[in-house]
C-alpha positions as CSV (number, residue, x, y, z in Angstrom):
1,X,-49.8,-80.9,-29.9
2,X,-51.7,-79.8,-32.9
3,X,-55.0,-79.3,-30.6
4,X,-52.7,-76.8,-28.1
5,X,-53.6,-73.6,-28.2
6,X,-50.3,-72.9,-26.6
7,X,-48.6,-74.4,-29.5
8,X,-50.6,-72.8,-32.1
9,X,-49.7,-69.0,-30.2
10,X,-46.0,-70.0,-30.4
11,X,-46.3,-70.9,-34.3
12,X,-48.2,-67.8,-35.1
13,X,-45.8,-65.6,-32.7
14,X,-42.7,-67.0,-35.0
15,X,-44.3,-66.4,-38.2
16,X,-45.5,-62.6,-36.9
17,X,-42.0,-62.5,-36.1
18,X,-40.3,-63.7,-39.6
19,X,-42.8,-61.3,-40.9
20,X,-41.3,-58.7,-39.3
21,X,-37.7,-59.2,-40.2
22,X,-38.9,-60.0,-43.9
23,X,-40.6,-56.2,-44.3
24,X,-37.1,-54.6,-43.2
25,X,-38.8,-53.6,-39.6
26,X,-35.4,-54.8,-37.4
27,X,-33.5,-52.7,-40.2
28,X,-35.8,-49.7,-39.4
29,X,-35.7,-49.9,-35.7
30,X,-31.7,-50.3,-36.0
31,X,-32.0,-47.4,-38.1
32,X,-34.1,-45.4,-36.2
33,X,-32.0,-45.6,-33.3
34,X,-28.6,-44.8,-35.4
35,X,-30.2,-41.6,-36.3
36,X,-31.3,-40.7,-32.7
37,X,-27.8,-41.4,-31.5
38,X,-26.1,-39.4,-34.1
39,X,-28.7,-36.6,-32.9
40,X,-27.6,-37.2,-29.5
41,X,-24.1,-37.3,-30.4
42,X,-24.6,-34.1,-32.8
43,X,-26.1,-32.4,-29.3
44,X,-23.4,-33.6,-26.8
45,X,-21.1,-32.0,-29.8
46,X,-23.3,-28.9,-29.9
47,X,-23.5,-28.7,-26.0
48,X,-19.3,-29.3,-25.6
49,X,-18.6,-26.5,-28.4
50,X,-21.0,-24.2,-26.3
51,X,-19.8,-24.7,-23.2
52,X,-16.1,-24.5,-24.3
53,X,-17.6,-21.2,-26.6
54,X,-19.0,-19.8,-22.7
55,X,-15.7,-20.8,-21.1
56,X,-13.8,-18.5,-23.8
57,X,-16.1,-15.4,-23.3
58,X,-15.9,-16.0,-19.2
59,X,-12.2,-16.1,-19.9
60,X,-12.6,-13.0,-21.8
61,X,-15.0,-11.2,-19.4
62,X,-12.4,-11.8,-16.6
63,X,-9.5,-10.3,-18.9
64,X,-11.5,-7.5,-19.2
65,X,-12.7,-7.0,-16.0
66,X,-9.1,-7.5,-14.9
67,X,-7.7,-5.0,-17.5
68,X,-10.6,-2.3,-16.5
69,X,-9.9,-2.8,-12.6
70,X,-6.1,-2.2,-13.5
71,X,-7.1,0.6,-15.9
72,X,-9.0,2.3,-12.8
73,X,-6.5,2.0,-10.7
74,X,-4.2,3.5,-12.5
75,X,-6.6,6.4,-13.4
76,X,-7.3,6.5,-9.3
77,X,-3.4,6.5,-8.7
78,X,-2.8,9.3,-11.7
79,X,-5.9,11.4,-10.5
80,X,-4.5,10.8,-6.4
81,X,-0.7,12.1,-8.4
82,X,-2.4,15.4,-10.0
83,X,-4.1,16.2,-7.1
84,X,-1.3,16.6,-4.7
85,X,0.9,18.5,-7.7
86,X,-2.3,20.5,-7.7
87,X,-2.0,21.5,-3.9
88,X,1.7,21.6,-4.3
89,X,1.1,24.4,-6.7
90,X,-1.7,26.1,-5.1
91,X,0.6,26.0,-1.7
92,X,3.2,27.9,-4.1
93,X,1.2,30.2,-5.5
94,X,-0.3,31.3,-2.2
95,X,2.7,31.4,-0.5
96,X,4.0,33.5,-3.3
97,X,1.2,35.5,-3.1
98,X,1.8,36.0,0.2
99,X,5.0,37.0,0.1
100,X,4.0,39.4,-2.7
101,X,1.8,41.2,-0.8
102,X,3.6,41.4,2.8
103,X,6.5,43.1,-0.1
104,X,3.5,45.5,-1.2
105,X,2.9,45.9,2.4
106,X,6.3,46.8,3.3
107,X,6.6,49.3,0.3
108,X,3.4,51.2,1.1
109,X,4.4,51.5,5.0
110,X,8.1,52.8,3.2
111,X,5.6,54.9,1.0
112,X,3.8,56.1,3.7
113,X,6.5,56.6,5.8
114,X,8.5,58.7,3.6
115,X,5.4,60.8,3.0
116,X,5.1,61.4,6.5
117,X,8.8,62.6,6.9
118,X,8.4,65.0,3.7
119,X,5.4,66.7,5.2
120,X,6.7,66.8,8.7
121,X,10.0,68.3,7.2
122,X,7.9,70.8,5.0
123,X,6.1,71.5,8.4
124,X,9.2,72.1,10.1
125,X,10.6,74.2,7.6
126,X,7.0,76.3,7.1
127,X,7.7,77.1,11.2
128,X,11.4,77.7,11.1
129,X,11.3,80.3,8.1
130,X,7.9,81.5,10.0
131,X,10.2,82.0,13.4
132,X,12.8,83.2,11.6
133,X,10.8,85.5,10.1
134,X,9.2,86.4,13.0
135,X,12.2,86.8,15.2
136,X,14.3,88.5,12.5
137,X,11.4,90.8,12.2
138,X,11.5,91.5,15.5
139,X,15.5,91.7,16.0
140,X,16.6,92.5,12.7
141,X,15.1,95.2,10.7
142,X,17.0,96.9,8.2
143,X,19.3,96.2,5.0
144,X,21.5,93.4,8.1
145,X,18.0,91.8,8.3
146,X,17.6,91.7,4.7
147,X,20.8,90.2,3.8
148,X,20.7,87.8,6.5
149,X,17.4,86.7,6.0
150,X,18.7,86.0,2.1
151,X,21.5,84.0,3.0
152,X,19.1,82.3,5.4
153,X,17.2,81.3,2.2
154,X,20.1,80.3,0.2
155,X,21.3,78.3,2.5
156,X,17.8,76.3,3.2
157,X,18.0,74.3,0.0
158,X,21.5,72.9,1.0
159,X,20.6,72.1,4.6
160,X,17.4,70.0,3.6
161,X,19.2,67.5,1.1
């Protein structure tokens, strides 16, 4: 047994071994491998805030984008509102403008209607006193032409009211 070589790689594979626990190198390892599972931990921790830190902004990107969509809608609906009380009102104010000018219309045609009469009638009374004239001229001569030719002209203003 002492002659084995397989015995004498056991013996020194024991002793190798104590040596190893007697320098602390078990303690070490065990150490080593607390610390990189508290880093692991520490990065699980790290990776669950984050993700719960880019669920709360999603959350508040949605509310916003929510909130915005609403707000343009309401703009749209508002902006859809003022338009039509802005063709309501133009529709008003045309038609009133309309309506002002057929009365403009109707005043000018009374305007130029009444013009017309007044000359016609001036016309008509430049040819009467003319053929009076004339035909008293013609038949009346005299002081009876004269005074009937003045009450002819009294008597015009009265007959043309």
């Amino acid at each position: 047994m002492l002659e084995d070589a397989e015995f004498w790689v056991a013996i020194a594979f024991v002793i190798f071994v104590c040596g190893l626990v007697y320098v602390g190198v078990p303690k070490l390892i065990t150490s080593t491998l607390d610390e990189k599972s508290a880093a692991i931990r520490n990065q699980l921790d790290e990776a669950r805030r984050l993700r719960e830190e880019a669920q709360a902004a999603l959350a508040e990107a949605k509310r916003r984008q929510r909130e915005a969509q609403r707000e343009a809608e309401d703009m749209l609906k508002s902006a859809r509102e003022e338009a039509a009380a802005l063709a309501a009102q133009a529709e008003a104010n045309l038609t009133a403008s309309l309506q002002r000018r057929e009365v403009q219309a109707h005043e000018r045609i009374a305007q130029a209607e009444a013009t017309a009469i007044k000359q016609l009638r001036d016309q008509a009374v430049d040819l009467a006193i003319a053929a009076s004239a004339q035909v008293l001229g013609e038949n009346q001569s005299g002081p009876a032409g004269d005074a009937l030719i003045n009450a002819a002209i009294q008597e015009l203003p009265r007959r043309l009211q």
